[in-house]
C-alpha positions, 0 to 999 in steps of 0.5 A: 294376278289372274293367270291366263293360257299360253299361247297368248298375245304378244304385250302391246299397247293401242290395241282395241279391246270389245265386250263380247258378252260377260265372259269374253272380250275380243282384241284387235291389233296394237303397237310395240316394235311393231303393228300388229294385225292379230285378232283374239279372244279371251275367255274370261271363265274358270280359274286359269282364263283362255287366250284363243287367236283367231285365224285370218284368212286373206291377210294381205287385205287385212287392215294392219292400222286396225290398232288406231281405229276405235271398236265397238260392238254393234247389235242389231236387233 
C-alpha cells in the first residue's frame, strides 16, 4: 500500500479523477452518504504522496452533480 498525507479526502466512489501531469492527478467530487462538491490534488512523488485540497471560492454556485459529470483535461496549444 503507498501511504498518502493527512488530511486527505473522505472515501467515496463516482468521483472524476484527471492526469495533470506524471506526478499528479486532480479529484472532483464523488458520492458516499453524501455528494460531495471537494476538489484536490494528489501529489504522487516521494515516499509518502501528498493530499492538498483545493479551496473553492463562491461555493454556493459550485456544481455539487460535479461527481456524475466526466473530466478530462484539455490542452490547447
Amino acid at each position: 500500500n503507498q501511504s498518502t498525507s493527512y488530511p486527505k479526502p473522505a472515501a467515496r466512489h463516482g468521483q472524476s479523477v484527471i492526469k495533470l501531469n506524471d506526478d499528479s492527478l486532480m479529484m472532483l467530487g464523488g458520492l458516499k452518504t453524501k455528494i460531495f462538491d471537494d476538489y484536490w490534488i494528489l501529489k504522487m512523488t516521494g515516499e509518502v504522496w501528498t493530499w492538498v485540497q483545493i479551496k473553492v471560492n463562491n461555493k454556493k454556485w459550485s456544481n455539487t452533480q460535479i461527481w456524475c459529470n466526466p473530466a478530462c483535461r484539455v490542452i490547447y496549444s
